[in-house]
matplotlib code that plots the C-alpha trace (Angstrom):
import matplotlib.pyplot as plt

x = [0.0, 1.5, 0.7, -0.1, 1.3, 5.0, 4.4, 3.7, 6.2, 8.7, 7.1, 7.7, 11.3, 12.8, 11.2, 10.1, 7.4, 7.6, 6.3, 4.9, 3.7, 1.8, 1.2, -1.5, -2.3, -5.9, -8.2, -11.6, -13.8, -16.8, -15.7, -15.1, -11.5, -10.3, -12.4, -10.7, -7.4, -7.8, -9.1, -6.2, -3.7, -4.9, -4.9, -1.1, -0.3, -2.4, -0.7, 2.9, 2.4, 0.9, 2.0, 2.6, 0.4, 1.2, 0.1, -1.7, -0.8, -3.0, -2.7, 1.0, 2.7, 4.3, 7.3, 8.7, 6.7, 5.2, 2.0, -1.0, -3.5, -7.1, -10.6, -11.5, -12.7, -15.4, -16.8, -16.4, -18.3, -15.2, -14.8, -17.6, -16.4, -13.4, -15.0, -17.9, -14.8, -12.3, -12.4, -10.2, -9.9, -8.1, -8.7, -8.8, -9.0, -9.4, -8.3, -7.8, -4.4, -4.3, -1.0, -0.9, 0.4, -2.7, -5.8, -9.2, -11.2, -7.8, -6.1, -3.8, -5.7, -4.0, -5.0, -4.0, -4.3, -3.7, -4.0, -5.6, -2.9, -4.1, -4.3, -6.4, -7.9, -10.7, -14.0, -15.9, -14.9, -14.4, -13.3, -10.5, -9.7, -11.0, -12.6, -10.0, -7.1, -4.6, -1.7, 1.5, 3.6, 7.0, 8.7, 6.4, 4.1, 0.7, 1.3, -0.9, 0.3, -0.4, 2.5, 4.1, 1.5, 2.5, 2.7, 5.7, 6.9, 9.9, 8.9, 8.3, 11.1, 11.3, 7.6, 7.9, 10.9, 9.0, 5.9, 8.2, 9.8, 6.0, 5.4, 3.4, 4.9, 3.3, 4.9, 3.5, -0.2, 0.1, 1.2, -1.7, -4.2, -2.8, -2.8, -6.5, -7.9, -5.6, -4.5, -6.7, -10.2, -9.5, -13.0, -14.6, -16.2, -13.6, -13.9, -11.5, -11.7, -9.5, -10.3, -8.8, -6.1, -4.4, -7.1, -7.6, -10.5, -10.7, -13.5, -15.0, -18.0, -20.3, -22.8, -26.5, -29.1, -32.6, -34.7, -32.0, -30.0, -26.5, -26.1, -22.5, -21.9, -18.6, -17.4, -13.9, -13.4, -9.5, -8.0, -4.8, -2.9, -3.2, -3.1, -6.5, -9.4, -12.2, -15.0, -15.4, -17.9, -18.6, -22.3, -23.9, -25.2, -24.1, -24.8, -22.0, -22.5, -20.2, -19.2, -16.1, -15.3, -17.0, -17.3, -20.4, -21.1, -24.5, -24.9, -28.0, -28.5, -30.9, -32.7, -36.2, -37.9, -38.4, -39.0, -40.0, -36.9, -36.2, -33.5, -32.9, -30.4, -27.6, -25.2, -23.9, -20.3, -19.3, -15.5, -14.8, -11.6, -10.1, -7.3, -5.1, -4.4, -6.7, -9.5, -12.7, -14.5, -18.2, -20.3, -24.2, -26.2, -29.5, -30.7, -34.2, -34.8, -37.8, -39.9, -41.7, -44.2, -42.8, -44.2, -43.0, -39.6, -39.7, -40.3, -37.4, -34.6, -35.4, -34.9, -31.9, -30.6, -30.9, -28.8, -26.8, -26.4, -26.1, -23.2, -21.3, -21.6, -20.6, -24.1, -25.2, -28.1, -30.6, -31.7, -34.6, -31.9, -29.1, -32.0, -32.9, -29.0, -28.8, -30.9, -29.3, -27.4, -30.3, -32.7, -30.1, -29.8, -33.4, -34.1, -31.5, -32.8, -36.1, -34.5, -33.5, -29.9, -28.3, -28.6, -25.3, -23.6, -24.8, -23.6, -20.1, -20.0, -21.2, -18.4, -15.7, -18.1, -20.0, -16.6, -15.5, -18.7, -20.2, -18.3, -20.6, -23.0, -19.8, -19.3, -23.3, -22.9, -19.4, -21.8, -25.1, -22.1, -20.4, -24.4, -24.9, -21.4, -22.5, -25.9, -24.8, -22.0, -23.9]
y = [0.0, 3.4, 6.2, 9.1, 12.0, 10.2, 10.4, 13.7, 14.7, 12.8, 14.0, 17.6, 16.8, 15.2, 16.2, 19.6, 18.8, 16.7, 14.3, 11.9, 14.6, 18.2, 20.3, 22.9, 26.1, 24.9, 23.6, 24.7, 22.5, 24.4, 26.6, 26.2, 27.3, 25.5, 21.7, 22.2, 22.8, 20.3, 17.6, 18.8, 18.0, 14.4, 13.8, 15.0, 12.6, 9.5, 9.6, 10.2, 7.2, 4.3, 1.9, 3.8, 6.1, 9.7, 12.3, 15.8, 17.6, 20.8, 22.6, 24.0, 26.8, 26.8, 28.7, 27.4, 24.0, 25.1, 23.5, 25.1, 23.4, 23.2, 22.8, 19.3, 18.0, 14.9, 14.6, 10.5, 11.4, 13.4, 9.9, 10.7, 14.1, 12.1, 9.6, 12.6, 14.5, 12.0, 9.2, 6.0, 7.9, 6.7, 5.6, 8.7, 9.1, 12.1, 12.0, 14.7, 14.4, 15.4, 17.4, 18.3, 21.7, 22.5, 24.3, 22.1, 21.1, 22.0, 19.0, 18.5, 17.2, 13.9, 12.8, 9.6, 9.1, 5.6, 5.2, 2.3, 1.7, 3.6, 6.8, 9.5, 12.7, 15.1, 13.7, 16.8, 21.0, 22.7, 26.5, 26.6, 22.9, 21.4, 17.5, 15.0, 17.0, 15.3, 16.4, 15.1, 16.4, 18.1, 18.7, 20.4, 21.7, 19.7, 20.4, 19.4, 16.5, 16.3, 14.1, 11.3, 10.4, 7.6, 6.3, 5.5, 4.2, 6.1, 6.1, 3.3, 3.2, 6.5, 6.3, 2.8, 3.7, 6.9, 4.6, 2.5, 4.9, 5.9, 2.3, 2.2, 0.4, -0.3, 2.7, 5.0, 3.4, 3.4, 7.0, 7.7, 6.7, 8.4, 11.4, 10.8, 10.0, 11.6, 15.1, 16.0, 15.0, 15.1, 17.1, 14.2, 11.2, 8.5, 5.3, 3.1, -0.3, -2.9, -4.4, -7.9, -7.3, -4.6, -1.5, 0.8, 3.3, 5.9, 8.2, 11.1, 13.3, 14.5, 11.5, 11.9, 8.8, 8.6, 5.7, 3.4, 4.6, 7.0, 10.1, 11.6, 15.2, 17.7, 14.5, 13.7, 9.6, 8.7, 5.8, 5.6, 3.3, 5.5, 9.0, 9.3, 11.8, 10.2, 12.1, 15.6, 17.9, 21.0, 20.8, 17.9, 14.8, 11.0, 7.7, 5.0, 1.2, -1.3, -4.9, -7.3, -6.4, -3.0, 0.4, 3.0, 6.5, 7.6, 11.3, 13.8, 17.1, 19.2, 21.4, 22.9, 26.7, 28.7, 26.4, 23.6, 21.5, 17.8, 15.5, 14.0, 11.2, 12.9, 10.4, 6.5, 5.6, 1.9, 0.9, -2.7, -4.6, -7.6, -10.2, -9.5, -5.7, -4.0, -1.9, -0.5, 2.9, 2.9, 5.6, 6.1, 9.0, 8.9, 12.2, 13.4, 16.6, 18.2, 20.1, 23.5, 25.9, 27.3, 31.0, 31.0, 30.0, 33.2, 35.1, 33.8, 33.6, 37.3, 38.2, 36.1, 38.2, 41.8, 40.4, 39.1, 42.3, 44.7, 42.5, 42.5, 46.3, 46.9, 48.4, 48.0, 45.1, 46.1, 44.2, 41.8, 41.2, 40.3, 37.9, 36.2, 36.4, 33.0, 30.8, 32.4, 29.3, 26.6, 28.8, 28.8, 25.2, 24.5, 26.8, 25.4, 21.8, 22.9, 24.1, 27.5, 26.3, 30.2, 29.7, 28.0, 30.8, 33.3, 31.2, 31.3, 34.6, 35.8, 33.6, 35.8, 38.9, 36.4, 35.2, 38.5, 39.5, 36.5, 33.4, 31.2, 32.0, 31.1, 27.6, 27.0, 28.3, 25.8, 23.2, 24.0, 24.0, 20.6, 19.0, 20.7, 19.5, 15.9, 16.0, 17.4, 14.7, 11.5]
z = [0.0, -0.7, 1.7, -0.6, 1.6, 1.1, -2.3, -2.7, -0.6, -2.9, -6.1, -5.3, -3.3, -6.2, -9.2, -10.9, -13.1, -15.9, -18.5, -15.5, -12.9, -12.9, -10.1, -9.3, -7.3, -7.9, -10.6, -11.2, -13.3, -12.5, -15.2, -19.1, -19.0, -16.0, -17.2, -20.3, -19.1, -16.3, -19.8, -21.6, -18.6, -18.3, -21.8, -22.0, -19.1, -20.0, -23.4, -22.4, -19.5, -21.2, -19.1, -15.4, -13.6, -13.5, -11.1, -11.0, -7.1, -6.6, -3.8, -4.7, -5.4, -8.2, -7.7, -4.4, -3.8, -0.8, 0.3, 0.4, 0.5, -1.2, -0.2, 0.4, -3.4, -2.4, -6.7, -6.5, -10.6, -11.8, -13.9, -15.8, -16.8, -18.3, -19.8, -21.3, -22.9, -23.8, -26.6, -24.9, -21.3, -18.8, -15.1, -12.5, -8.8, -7.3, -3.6, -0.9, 1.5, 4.9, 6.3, 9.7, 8.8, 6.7, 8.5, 9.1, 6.0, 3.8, 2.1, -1.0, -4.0, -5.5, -9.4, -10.2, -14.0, -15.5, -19.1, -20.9, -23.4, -26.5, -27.7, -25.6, -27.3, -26.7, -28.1, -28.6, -28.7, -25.3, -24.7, -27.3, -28.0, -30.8, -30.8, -32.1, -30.5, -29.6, -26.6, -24.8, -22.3, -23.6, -20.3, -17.8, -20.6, -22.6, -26.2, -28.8, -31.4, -35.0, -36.1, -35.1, -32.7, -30.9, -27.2, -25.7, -22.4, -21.1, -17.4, -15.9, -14.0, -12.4, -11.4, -9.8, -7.8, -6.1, -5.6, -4.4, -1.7, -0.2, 0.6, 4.0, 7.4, 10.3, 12.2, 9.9, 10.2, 14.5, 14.4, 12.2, 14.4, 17.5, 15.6, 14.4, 17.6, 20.6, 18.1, 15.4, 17.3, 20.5, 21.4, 19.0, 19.3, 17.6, 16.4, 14.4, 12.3, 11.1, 7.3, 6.3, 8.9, 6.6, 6.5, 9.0, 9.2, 11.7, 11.7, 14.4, 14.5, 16.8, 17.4, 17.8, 18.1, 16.7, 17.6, 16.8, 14.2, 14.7, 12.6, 12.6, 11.7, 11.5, 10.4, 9.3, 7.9, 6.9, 5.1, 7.3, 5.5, 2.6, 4.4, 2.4, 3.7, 2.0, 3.6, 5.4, 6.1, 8.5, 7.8, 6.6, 8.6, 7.7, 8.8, 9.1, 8.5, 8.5, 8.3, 7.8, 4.2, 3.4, 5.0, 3.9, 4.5, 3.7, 3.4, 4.2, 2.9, 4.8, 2.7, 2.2, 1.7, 4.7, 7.8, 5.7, 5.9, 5.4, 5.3, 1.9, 1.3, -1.0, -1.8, -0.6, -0.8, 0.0, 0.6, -0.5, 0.7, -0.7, 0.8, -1.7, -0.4, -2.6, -2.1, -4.5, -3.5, -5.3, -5.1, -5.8, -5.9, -4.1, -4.4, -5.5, -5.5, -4.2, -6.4, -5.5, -7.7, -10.1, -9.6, -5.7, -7.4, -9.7, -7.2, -4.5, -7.6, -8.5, -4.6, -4.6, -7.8, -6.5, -3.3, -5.4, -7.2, -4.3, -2.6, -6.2, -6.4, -3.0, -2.0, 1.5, 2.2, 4.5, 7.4, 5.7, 3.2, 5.9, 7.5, 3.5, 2.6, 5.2, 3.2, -0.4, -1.2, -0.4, -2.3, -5.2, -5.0, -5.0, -8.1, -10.1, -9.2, -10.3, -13.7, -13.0, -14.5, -14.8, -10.3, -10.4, -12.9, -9.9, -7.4, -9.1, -9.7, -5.8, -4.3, -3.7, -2.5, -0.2, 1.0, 2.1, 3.6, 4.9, 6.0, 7.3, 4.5, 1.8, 3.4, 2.8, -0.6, -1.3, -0.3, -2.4, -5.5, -4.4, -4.4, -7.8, -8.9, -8.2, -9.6, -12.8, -13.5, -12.0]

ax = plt.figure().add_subplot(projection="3d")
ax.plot(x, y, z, "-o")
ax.set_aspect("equal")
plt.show()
């Protein structure tokens, strides 16, 4: 098993970016530019790798290395973007890295690309690129290809030799948990459990029973072996089930107009481990939206507009608008599930004024994208 933090670390201590590894500030695939570029990237990399992985880090600065860190990235359907794009499009996982430098809810963004063996291109036009293009890495740069287009493997060797160096030991996995239980949640409730006598999944929240079931929330759930955060949320409540060869997380999303709120099961994501070392992560999306009037809509998305407006501008909101400004994102989200589809182009464009003006309102809004972001790739 490779623990993903020691390979990062030795991706960026021992090589600048090259034909087998990108890094990142950030990516944002929310917008035209940045899924293109992000589709171009994994192209480049799938076709100058055909038989090794290669690696996208984000959460870097480019000039000196240093870690940053990025928003924890949970889109399990970030495969179907590739595979909507791309004609013979290889394998990705997404998956978020915890260092103990790094604030709460920030993590470094890990993309694993492994190519099928033949040649990748884009299926269909996106910002600039046109369908049937064609790119490979030269260096630390995707180029597009028009001759000589052919994959070889010049690699290999160098990318088995760092996977080889960020191979786990059992000292690494015991100081994980300590650190997960005793340092990183010590105010938590914490629970950990052993897989096929090689996994180990810790996982805190705070707890809360109904009837007979456990709900979790401010929940954090780590792959320590791996150093892999595969679920986090400030917000949103969960349920955990579990037996000797599988781990699931079912996620609610608590939405509704006015006081009229329900839980809604959002998404279920099973972990399946084998003898042989491996594990499988499959996700499904339960979610069904609830459906309102379409006139009441109209007349909540125009509100939600001239707030949207005013905080753009810079113009004062009055008090009413202060008090409606807290339900702004689940109003957005409900519109654009109801087929108001320009919500989530207002949603991006508010983000940075609602940052700076309203915090806690932001977060809801990050999370009312991240539900729209699965819906739309599912």
């Amino acid at each position: 098993m490779i623990n993903k933090r020691l390979l990062i670390k030795n991706l960026l201590a021992h090589n600048d970016e090259n034909s087998f590894y990108d890094k990142k500030r950030y990516i944002s695939i929310g917008e035209k530019e940045g899924k293109a570029k992000f589709l171009k990237h994994v192209c480049a990399l799938a076709n100058s790798n055909p038989k090794n992985n290669s690696f996208i880090v984000i959460g870097v600065e480019d000039e000196d290395n240093k870690i940053v860190g990025v928003d924890f990235f949970d889109d399990s359907k970030i495969q179907n973007l590739v595979n909507a794009y791309l004609d013979n499009p290889p394998l990705i996982a997404y998956e978020n890295i915890p260092f103990p430098h790094l604030p709460e809810g920030k993590v470094v963004g890990l993309v694993t690309i492994t190519s099928n063996g033949k040649v990748c291109a884009l299926r269909k036009n996106i910002w600039k690129y046109y369908g049937g293009s064609v790119f490979f890495r030269e260096g630390s740069i995707s180029l597009p290809k028009v001759f000589d287009v052919e994959l070889k493997d010049i690699n290999s060797e160098k990318v088995a030799t760092i996977e080889q160096h960020a191979r786990n030991n059992i000292e690494l996995t015991l100081d994980g948990v300590v650190d997960f239980i005793h340092f990183k949640h010590a105010d938590l409730t914490s629970h950990y459990k052993v897989f096929k006598e090689q996994f180990v999944v810790c996982w805190a929240g705070h707890t809360k029973r109904v009837k007979d079931q456990i709900y979790f929330s401010r929940v954090d759930i780590e792959l320590i072996n791996e150093q892999v955060k595969l679920f986090y949320s400030a917000l949103d409540e969960i349920s955990i089930h579990y037996d000797e060869n599988s781990f699931s997380i079912l996620e609610y999303i608590h939405l509704g107009l006015g006081r009229r709120q329900k839980y809604y099961q959002l998404e279920k994501v099973t972990i399946r481990f084998f003898e042989n070392g491996k594990y499988k992560i499959e996700s499904q999306l339960l979610f069904e939206p609830p459906q309102y009037d379409k006139k009441t809509l109209y007349h909540l998305y125009n509100s939600n507009n001239n707030i949207t407006t005013k905080l753009i501008k810079g113009t004062p909101l009055n008090a009413l608008e202060e008090k409606d400004l807290v339900s702004l994102p689940d109003t957005y989200l409900i519109c654009y599930l109801n087929g108001f589809e320009e919500s989530k182009e207002q949603m991006e464009e508010l983000r940075p004024y609602l940052k700076q003006h309203n915090k806690a309102v932001y977060q809801e809004l990050k999370e009312a994208l991240r539900v729209i972001r699965k819906v739309k790739y599912n």
